[in-house]
Structure formats: structure tokens, C-alpha cells
C-alpha beads as a LAMMPS data file, in Angstrom:
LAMMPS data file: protein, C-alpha beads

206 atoms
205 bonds

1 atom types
1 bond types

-500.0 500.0 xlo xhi
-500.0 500.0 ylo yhi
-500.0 500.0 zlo zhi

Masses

1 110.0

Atoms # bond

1 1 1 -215.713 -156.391 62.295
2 1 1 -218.164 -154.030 63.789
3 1 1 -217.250 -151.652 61.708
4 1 1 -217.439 -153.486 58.776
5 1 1 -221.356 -153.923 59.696
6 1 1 -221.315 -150.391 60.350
7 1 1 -220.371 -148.939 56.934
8 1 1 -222.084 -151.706 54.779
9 1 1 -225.152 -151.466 57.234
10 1 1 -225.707 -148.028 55.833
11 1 1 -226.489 -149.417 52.111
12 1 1 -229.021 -151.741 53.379
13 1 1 -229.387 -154.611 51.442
14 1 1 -226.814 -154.103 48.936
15 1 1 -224.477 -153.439 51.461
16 1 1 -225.248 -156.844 52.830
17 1 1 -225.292 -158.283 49.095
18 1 1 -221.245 -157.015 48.986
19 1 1 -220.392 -157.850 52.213
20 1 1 -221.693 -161.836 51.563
21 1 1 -220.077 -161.651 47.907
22 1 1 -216.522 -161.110 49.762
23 1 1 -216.690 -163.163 52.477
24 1 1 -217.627 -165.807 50.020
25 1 1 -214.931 -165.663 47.186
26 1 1 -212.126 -165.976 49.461
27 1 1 -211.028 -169.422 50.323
28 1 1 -209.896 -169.037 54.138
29 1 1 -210.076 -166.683 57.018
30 1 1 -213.471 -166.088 56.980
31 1 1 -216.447 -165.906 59.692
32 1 1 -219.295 -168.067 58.621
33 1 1 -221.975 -166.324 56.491
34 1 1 -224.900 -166.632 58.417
35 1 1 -222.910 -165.142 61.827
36 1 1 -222.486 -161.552 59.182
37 1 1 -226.102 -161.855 58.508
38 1 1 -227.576 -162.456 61.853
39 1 1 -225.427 -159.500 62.872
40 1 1 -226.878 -157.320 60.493
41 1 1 -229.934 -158.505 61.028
42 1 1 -229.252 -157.607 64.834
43 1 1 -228.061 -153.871 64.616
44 1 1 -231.180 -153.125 61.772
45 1 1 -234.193 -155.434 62.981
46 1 1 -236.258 -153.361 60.508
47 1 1 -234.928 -155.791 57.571
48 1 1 -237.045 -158.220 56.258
49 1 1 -236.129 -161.460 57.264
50 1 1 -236.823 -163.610 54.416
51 1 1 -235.577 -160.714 51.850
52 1 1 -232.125 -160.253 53.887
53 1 1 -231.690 -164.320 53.588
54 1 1 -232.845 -164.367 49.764
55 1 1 -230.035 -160.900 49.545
56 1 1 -227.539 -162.848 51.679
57 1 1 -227.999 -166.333 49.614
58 1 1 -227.518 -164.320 46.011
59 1 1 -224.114 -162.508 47.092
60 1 1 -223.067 -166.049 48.734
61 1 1 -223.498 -167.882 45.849
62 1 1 -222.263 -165.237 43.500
63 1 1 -219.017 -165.351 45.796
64 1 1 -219.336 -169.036 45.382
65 1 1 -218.848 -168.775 41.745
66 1 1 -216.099 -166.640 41.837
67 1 1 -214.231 -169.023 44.391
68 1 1 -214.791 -172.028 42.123
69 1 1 -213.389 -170.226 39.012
70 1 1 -210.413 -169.201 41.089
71 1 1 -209.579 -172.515 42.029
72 1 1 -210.351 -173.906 39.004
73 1 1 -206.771 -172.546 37.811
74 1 1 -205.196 -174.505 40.927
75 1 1 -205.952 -177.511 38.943
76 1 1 -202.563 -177.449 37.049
77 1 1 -200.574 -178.210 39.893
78 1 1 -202.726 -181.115 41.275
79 1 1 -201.000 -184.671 40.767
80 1 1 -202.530 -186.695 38.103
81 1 1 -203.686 -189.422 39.915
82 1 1 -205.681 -186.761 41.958
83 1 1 -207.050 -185.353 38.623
84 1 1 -208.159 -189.243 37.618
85 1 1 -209.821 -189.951 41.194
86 1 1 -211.373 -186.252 40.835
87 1 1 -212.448 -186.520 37.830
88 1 1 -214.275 -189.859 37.947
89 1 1 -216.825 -188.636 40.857
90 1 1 -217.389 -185.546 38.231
91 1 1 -218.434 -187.821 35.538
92 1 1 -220.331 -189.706 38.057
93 1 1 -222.154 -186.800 39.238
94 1 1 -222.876 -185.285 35.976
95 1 1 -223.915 -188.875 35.111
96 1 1 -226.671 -188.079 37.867
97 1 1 -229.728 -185.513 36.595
98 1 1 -229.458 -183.562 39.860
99 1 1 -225.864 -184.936 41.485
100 1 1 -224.896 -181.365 41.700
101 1 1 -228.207 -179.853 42.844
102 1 1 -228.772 -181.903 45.703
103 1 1 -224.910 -182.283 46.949
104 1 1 -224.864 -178.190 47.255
105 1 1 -228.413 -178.158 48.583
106 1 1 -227.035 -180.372 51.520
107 1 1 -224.552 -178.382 52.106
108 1 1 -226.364 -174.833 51.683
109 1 1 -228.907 -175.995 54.045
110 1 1 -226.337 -176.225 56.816
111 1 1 -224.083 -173.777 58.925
112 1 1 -221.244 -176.430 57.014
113 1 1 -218.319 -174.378 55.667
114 1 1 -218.995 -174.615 51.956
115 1 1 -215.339 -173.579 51.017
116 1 1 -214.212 -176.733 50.424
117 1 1 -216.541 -177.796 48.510
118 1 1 -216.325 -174.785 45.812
119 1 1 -212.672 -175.523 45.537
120 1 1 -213.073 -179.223 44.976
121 1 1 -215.904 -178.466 42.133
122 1 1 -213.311 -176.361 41.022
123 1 1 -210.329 -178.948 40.832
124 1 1 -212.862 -181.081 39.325
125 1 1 -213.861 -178.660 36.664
126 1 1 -217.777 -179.332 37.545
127 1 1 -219.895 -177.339 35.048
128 1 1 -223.730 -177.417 36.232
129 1 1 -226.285 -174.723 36.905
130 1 1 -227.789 -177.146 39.520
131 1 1 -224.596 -176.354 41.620
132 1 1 -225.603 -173.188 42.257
133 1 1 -229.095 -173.467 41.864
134 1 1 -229.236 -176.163 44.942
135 1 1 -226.663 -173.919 46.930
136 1 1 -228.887 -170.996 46.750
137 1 1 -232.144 -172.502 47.848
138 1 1 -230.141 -174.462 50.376
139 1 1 -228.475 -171.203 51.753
140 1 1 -231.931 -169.054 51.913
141 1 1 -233.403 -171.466 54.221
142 1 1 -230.744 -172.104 56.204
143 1 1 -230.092 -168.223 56.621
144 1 1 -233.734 -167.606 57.322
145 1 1 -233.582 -170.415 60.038
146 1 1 -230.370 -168.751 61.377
147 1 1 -231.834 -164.990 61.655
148 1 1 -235.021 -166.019 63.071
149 1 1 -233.239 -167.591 66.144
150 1 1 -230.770 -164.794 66.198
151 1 1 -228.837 -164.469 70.007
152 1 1 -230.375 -168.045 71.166
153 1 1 -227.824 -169.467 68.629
154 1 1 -225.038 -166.622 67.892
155 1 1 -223.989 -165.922 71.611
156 1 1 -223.078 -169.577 72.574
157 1 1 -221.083 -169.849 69.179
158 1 1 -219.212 -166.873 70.234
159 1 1 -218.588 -167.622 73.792
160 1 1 -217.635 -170.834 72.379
161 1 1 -214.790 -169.297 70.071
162 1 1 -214.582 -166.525 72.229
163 1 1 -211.380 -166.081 70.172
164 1 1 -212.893 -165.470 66.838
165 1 1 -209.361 -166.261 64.874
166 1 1 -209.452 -169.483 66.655
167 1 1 -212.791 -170.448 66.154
168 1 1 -211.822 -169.241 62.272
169 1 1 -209.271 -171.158 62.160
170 1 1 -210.525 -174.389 63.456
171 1 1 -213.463 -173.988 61.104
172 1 1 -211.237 -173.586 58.500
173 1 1 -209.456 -176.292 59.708
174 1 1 -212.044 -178.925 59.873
175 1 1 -212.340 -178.148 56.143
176 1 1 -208.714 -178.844 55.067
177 1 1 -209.419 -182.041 57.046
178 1 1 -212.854 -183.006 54.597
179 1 1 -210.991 -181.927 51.270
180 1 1 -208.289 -184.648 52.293
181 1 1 -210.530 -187.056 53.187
182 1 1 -212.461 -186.330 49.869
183 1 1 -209.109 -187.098 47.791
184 1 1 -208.375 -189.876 49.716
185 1 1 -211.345 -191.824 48.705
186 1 1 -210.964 -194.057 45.418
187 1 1 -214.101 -192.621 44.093
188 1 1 -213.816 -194.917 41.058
189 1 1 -213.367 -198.088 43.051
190 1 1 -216.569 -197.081 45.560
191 1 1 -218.899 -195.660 42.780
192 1 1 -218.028 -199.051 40.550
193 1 1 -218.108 -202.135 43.210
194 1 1 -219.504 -200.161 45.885
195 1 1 -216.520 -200.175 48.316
196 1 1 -215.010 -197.734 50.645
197 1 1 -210.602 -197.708 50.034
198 1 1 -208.760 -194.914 51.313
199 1 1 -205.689 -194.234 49.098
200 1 1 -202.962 -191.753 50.807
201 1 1 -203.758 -188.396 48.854
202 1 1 -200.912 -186.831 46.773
203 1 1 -203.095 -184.097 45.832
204 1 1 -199.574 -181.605 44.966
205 1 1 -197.226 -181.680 42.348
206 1 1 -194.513 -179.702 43.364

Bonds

1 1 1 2
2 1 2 3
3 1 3 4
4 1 4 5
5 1 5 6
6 1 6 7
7 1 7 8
8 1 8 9
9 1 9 10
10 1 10 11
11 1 11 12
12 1 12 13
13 1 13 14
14 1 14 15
15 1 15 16
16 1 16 17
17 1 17 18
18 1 18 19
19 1 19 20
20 1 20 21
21 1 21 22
22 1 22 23
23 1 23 24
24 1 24 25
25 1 25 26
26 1 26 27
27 1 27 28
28 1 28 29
29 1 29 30
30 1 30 31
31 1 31 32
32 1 32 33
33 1 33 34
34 1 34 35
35 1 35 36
36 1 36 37
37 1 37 38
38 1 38 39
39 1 39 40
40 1 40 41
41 1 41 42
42 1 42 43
43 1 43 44
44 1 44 45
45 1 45 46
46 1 46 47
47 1 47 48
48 1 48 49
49 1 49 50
50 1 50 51
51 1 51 52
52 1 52 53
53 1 53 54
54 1 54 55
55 1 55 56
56 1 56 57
57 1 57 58
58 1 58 59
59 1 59 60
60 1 60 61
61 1 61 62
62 1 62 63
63 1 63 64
64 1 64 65
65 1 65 66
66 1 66 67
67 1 67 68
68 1 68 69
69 1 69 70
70 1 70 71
71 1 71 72
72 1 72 73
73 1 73 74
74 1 74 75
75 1 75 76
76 1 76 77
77 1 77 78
78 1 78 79
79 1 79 80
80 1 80 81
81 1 81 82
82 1 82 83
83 1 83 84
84 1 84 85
85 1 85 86
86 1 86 87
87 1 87 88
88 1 88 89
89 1 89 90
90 1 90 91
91 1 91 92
92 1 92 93
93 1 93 94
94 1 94 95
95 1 95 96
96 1 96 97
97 1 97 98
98 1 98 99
99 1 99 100
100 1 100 101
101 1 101 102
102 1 102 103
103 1 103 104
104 1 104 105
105 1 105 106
106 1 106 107
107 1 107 108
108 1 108 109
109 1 109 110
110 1 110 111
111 1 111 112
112 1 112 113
113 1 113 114
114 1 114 115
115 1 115 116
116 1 116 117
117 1 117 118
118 1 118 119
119 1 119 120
120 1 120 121
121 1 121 122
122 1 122 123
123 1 123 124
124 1 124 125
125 1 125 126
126 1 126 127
127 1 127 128
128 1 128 129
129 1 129 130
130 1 130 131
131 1 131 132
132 1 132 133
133 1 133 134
134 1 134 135
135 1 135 136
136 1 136 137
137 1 137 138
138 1 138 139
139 1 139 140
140 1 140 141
141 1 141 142
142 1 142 143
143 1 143 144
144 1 144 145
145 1 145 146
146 1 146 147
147 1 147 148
148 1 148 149
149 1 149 150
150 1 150 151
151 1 151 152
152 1 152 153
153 1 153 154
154 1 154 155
155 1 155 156
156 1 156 157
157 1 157 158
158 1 158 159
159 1 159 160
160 1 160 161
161 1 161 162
162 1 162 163
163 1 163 164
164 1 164 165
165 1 165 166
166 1 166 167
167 1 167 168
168 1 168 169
169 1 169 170
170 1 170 171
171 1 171 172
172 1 172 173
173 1 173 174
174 1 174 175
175 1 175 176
176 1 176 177
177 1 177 178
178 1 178 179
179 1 179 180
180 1 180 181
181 1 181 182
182 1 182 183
183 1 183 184
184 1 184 185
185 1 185 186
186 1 186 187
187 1 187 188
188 1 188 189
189 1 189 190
190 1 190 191
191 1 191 192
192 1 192 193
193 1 193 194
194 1 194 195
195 1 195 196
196 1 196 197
197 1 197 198
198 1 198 199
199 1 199 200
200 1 200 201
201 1 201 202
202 1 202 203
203 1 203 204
204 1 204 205
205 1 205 206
């Protein structure tokens, strides 16, 4: 990985803007964004804070994009009661003038894996420029949060995963977990009596 901050380190800002966009697109097996931006941040302290987060929240959202359109094409082989239950908190959302805006800003505002979250608006075919609008806001304060504290918070996450596949993985993991639980809810039964039903998830069709 060091070298990876290494070679894109030497194209400044863009270099950071390409790093972020790949990191981003690809669904698994990824660090968190804001640990590749505090690390360049680290090895090139001459970067301006607030510009590397704004750089950093553009290429993560752009990868964002790209992720969501990807998984859009998964949605053929999701069972059809899935697609109904999916499809209902869509509606509901896009129901709502800024649904979108403010369920992204939540989660750009957090270190939260956002992964998930891409694919599901993919599988539910969400079309809104508030999703990305609220991700990007939510990501440039989060990142600039993130950078300013730098070591205080990057060294204990590391020496906590001091295995970074593991730590990956887990992360990764705990997102697999949240995308089940999502399809498990019966969104139309919660959003239309207001209560909570779990439903056991046959999100494949195989």
C-alpha cells in the first residue's frame, strides 16, 4: 500500500482524486477512504487540508457512481419479492423531497462503509442528484474531521486491525450483515402502518 501512496503521491491532488475514484467503485476489499487520505495527508503535510478532503470527496463520490451503475445490472438476478420490498422504500424515498440527500449525508458524514449502500441504491434503481449531492458534502466534512486528527485516530485503528485483511474483511463484513438486514425489513408494511417485521431475505434467484 505504501507504494501505492508513493506513486500517486507524486501527482498531488489528482493522484489522490484517482486513487479515491478506485478504491470507491469496487464493491469489496477495500481500506476505508479516509485511512488513504489521512495517509497522504501524512507523507505530504504541505496539502491543504480542506482542498485534499473537497479532492478526496469528488473522486469518492465519482467512484460512488460508478459502483451504483455496476450494481445496478445485478438487479436481474435478485428474487422478485426482493425487487417489490426494494422497490417500495425507493418510491417512498423519492416520495420524500430530500429522502436521498439526507440518507447519503448520514452516511458520508461517518467513517460507515458506504458500499452497501451504493449497491442497494443500485438494486433499487434510485435516480436522484441529492444522492450524491448529500454524499459529497457528507464525505468532505467527515474527511476534513478525519485529517485534522490524523495519528490520534489512524494508529489505534491500525493496531486494532493490526492485520489489515482482517480488519478489511470484517469491515466488509459488517456490511454484508446491514444489506441483509436492509432486505429483511418489509419496508412496505413499516413505511404504511408503521411497524417493524423481519421477513427471511431471498434476495438470489439462482
Amino acid at each position: 500500500m505504501l507504494d501505492v501512496f508513493e506513486i500517486f503521491g507524486k501527482f498531488s491532488y489528482f493522484g489522490v482524486f484517482l486513487v479515491l475514484i478506485g478504491v470507491n467503485a469496487s464493491p469489496i476489499l477495500m481500506p476505508p477512504s479516509w485511512i488513504i487520505l489521512t495517509s497522504f495527508y501524512l507523507l505530504d503535510p504541505t496539502l491543504n487540508v480542506v482542498i485534499l478532503a473537497m479532492v478526496g470527496a469528488t473522486g469518492a463520490t465519482l467512484g460512488r457512481f460508478v459502483l451504483k451503475q455496476i450494481s445496478v445490472l445485478f438487479r436481474r438476478f435478485v428474487a422478485e419479492e426482493q425487487k417489490t420490498n426494494l422497490d417500495v422504500i425507493g418510491d417512498y424515498l423519492n416520495r420524500k423531497k430530500y429522502g436521498y440527500m439526507i440518507a447519503s449525508f448520514l452516511f458520508g458524514a461517518t467513517p460507515l462503509p458506504s458500499n452497501m449502500l451504493f449497491i442497494a441504491y443500485g438494486l433499487m434503481r434510485a435516480k436522484s442528484l441529492g444522492i450524491y449531492v448529500g454524499f459529497w458534502f457528507g464525505r468532505t466534512i467527515s474527511y476534513v474531521v478525519m485529517i485534522y486528527s490524523g495519528n490520534a485516530i489512524l494508529t489505534p485503528f491500525l493496531e486494532l486491525f493490526e492485520d489489515r485483511l482482517i480488519g478489511i474483511l470484517l469491515i466488509d463484513g459488517a456490511g454484508v450483515a446491514l444489506i441483509i438486514l436492509f432486505a429483511s425489513i418489509n419496508w412496505t408494511l413499516l413505511i404504511t402502518q408503521r411497524k417493524i417485521k423481519f421477513v427471511k431475505p431471498k434476495i438470489w434467484r439462482f
